[in-house]
C-alpha positions in Angstrom: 0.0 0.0 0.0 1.5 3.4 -0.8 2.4 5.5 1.5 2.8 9.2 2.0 4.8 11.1 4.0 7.2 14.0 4.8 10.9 14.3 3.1 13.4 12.0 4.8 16.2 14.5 5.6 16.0 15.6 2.7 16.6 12.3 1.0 13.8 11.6 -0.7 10.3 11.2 0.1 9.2 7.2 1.0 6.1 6.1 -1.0 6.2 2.6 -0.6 6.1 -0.6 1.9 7.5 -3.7 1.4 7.9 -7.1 3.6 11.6 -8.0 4.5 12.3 -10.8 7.2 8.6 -10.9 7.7 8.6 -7.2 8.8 6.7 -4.3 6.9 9.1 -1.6 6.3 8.9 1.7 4.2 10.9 1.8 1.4 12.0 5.3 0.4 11.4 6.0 -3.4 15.3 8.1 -2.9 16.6 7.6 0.1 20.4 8.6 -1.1 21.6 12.1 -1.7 20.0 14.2 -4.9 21.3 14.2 -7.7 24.8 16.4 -8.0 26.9 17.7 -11.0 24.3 14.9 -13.3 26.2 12.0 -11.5 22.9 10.5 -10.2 23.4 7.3 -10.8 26.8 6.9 -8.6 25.2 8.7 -5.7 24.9 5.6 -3.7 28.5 4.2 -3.6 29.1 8.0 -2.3 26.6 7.7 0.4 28.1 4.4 1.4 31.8 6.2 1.5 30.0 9.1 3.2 28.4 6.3 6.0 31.6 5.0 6.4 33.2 8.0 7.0 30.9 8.9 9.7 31.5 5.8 11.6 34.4 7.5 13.7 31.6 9.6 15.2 29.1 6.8 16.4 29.7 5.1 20.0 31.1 1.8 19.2 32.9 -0.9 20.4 34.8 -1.7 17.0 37.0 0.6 14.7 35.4 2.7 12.1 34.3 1.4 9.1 36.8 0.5 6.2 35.7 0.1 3.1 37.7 -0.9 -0.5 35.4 0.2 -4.1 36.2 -2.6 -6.6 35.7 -1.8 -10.0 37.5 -1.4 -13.9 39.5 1.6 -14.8 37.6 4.5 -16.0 34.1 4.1 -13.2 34.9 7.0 -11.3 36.9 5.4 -8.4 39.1 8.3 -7.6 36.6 11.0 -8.3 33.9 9.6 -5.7 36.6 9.5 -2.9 37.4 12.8 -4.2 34.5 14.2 -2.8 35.5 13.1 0.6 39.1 15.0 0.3 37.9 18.0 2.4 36.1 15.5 5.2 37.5 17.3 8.6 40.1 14.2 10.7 40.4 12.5 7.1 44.0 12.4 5.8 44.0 11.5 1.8 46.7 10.5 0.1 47.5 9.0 -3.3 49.7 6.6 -2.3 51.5 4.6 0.7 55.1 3.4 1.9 56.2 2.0 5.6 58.0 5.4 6.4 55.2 7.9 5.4 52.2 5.6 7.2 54.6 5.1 10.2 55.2 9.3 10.4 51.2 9.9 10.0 50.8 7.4 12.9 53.6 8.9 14.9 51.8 12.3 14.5 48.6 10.7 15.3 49.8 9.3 18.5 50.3 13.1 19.0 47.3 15.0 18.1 44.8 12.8 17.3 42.8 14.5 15.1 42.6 11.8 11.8 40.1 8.9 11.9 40.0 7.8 8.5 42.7 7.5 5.7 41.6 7.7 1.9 43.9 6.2 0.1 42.8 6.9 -3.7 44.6 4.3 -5.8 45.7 1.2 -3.9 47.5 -0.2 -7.3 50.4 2.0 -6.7 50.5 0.9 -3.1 50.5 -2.8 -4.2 53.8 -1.9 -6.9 56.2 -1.1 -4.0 58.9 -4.0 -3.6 57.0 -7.2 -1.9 58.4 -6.6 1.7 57.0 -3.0 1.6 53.7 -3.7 0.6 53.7 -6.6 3.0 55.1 -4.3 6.2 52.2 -1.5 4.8 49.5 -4.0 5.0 50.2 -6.0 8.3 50.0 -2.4 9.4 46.8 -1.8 8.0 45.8 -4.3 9.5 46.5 -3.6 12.8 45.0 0.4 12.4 41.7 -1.0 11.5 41.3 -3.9 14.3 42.8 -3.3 17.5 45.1 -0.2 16.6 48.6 0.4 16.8 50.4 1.2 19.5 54.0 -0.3 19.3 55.5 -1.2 15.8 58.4 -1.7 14.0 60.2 1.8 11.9 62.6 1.0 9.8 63.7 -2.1 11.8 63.5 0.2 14.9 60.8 -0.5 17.6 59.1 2.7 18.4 55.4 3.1 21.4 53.3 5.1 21.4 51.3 6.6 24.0 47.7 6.2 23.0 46.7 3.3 20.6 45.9 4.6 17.1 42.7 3.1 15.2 41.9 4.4 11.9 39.3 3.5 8.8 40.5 2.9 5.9 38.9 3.6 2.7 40.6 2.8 -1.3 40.0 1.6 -4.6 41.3 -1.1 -6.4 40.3 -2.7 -10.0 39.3 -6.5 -10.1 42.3 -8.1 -11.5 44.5 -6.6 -9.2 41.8 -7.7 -6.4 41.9 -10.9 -7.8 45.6 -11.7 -7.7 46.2 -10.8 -4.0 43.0 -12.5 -2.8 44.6 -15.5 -2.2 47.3 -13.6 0.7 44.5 -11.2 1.7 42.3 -14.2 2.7 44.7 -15.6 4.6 45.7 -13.1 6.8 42.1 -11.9 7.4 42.5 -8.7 5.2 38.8 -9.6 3.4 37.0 -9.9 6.1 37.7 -6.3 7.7 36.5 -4.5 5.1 33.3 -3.9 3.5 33.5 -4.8 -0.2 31.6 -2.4 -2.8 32.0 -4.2 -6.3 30.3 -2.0 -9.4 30.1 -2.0 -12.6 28.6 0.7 -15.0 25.5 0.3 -17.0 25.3 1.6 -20.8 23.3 4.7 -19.2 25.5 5.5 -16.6 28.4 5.4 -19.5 26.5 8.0 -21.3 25.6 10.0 -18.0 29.3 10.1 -17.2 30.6 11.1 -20.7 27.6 13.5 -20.8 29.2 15.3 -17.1 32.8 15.2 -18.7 31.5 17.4 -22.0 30.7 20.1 -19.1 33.7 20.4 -17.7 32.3 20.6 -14.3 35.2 20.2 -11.3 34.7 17.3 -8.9 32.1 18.7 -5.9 33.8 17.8 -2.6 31.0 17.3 0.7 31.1 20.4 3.0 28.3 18.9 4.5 30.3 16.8 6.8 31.8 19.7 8.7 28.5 19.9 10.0 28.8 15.9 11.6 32.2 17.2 13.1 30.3 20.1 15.3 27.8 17.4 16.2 30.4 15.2 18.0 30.4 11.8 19.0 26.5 10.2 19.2 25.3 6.6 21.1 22.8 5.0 18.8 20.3 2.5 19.8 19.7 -0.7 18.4 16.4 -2.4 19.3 16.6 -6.0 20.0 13.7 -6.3 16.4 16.2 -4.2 14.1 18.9 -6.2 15.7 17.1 -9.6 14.6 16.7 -8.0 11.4 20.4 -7.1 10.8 21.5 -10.2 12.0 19.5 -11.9 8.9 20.6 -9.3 6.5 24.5 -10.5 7.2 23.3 -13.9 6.6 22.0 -13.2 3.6 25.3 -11.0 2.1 27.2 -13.9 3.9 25.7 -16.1 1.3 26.4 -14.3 -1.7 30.7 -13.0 -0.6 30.9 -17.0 0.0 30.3 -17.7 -4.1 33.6 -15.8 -5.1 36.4 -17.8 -5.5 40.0 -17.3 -7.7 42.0 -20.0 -9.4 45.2 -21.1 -9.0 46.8 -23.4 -10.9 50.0 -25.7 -9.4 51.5 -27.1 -12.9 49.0 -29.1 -14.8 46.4 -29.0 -11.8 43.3 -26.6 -11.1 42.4 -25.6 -8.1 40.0 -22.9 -6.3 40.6 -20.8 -3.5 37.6 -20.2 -1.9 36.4 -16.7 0.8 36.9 -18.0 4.6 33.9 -15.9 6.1 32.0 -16.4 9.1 29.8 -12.9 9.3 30.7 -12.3 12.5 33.2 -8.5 11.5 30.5 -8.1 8.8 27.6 -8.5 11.4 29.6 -5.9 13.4 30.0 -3.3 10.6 26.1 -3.4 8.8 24.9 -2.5 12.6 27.6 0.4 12.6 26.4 1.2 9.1 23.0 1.4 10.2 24.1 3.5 13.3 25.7 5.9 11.2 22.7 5.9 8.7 20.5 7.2 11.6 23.4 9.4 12.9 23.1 11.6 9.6 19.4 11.6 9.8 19.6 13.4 13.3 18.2 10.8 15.4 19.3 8.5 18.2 17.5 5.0 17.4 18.3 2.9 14.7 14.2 2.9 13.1 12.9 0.7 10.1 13.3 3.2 7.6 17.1 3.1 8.4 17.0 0.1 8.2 15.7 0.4 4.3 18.5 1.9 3.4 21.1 -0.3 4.9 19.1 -3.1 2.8 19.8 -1.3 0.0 23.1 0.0 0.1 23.9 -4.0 1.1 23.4 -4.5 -2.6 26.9 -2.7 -2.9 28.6 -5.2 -0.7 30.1 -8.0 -3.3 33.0 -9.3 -4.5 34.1 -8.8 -8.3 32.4 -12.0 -9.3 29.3 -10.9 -9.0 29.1 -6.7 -9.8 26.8 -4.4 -9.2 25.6 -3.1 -12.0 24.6 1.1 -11.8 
């Protein structure tokens, strides 16, 4: 039955209910941003990067949320975390050693005033020498679990006096995704991240080549100043929306478990399959949904927040299986 209603902060006005998990929800007609610059169509992998970003400022007892876009040259990776760039206790960079990521945690320790790093293209990360990249990732790693707070600087131990936790956010293209799956699996890299895998449609080609003829500059989100003034928030998560989240992991569980890579050891074929449990992703689509009803103004995680983290969960996939936009 339709439904009428008020604007949802401005989002978008809901007109629709639909049954998910046995519960009768509203489903806003456009619950993501409006459209800006004629990019409408990528407006809700910028409202996932936007959630995450906003993470930092919700009572929690995990890190903020990471997040890595995965998708072919040319879709607009760089320019959507581009609009973050101004994002106040967000450090962006273009790309990462040990001894510049050691420094920004060293003057972290110090001031503490960055919670999340954008790091635009993770390709030229990954082209440093093989004992570099591994030293940048274990210490990734570390930033977006439990923190950092004694490590190793150029083969000198240094501490620090506060643990230093960070999100991280970057881009990557599917073959390069592909080839360190294998490591990144291992090690647990996967699984403490959310995955946004994309792919553009034949309209969203033209709407993009139709915004370059323009010649309009990348809009960056002033909005977020805004979030800083606001300060840290406790959001509530009724024991119903809980139950609901909970099945919602199962359910993107179920579709991260069908990517696989193969390997091949001389004439044999073999798969290497995701080694995912939902627990870190449970963890991070309630933070997700906490930071959804942060930006809305509110203090309780409702059902039409819960909407929108159902369908920004359509991002969350590996490169097997895109979404297309």
């Amino acid at each position: 039955m339709a439904k009428t209603g008020s604007q949802i902060q401005g989002r978008g006005e809901y007109i629709h209910t639909n049954e998910y998990m046995g519960i009768n929800l509203p489903k806003p007609a456009s619950i993501l941003l409006p459209p800006t610059n004629g990019l409408y169509r990528t407006r809700q992998i910028a409202l996932l990067v936007r959630y995450a970003l906003i993470s930092h400022f919700v009572d929690r007892t995990i890190a903020p949320l990471s997040l890595i876009l995965i998708a072919p040259p040319e879709e607009d990776k760089t320019r959507i975390l581009l609009k973050f760039q101004k994002m106040p206790n967000t450090k962006t960079i273009e790309n990462l050693s040990s001894k510049p990521l050691n420094q920004l945690i060293m003057k972290q320790d110090e001031k503490q005033t960055i919670h999340h790093l954008i790091i635009l293209d993770f390709i030229r990360t990954l082209q440093h020498k093989a004992t570099v990249v591994d030293a940048v990732i274990g210490t990734l790693l570390n930033l977006i679990d439990e923190g950092v707070q004694e490590n190793l600087f150029y083969g000198e131990e240094f501490k620090l006096k506060h643990r230093v936790q960070m999100g991280i956010i970057t881009a990557i293209t599917p073959p390069l995704f592909k080839k360190h799956f294998p490591r990144w699996n291992e090690n647990g890299a996967i699984s403490r991240f959310i995955p946004c895998s994309y792919e553009y449609t034949r309209d969203t080609i033209h709407e993009v080549n139709h915004y370059i003829s323009q010649n309009l500059p990348v809009e960056v989100d002033r909005t977020l100043e805004q979030v800083k003034r606001r300060g840290k928030q406790t959001i509530v998560i009724n024991s119903d929306i809980s139950a609901a989240i909970m099945l919602l992991t199962e359910e993107v569980t179920g579709r991260l478990l069908k990517f696989y890579v193969t390997r091949y050891a001389g004439k044999r074929q073999y798969r290497i399959y995701l080694d995912l449990k939902g627990f870190r992703l449970q963890k991070m689509l309630r933070l997700l949904a906490q930071s959804i009803t942060y930006d809305r103004g509110r203090n309780e995680v409702n059902y039409e927040d819960l909407a929108t983290l159902r369908e920004l969960s359509e991002l969350i996939r590996f490169p097997n299986d895109p979404k297309a936009i």
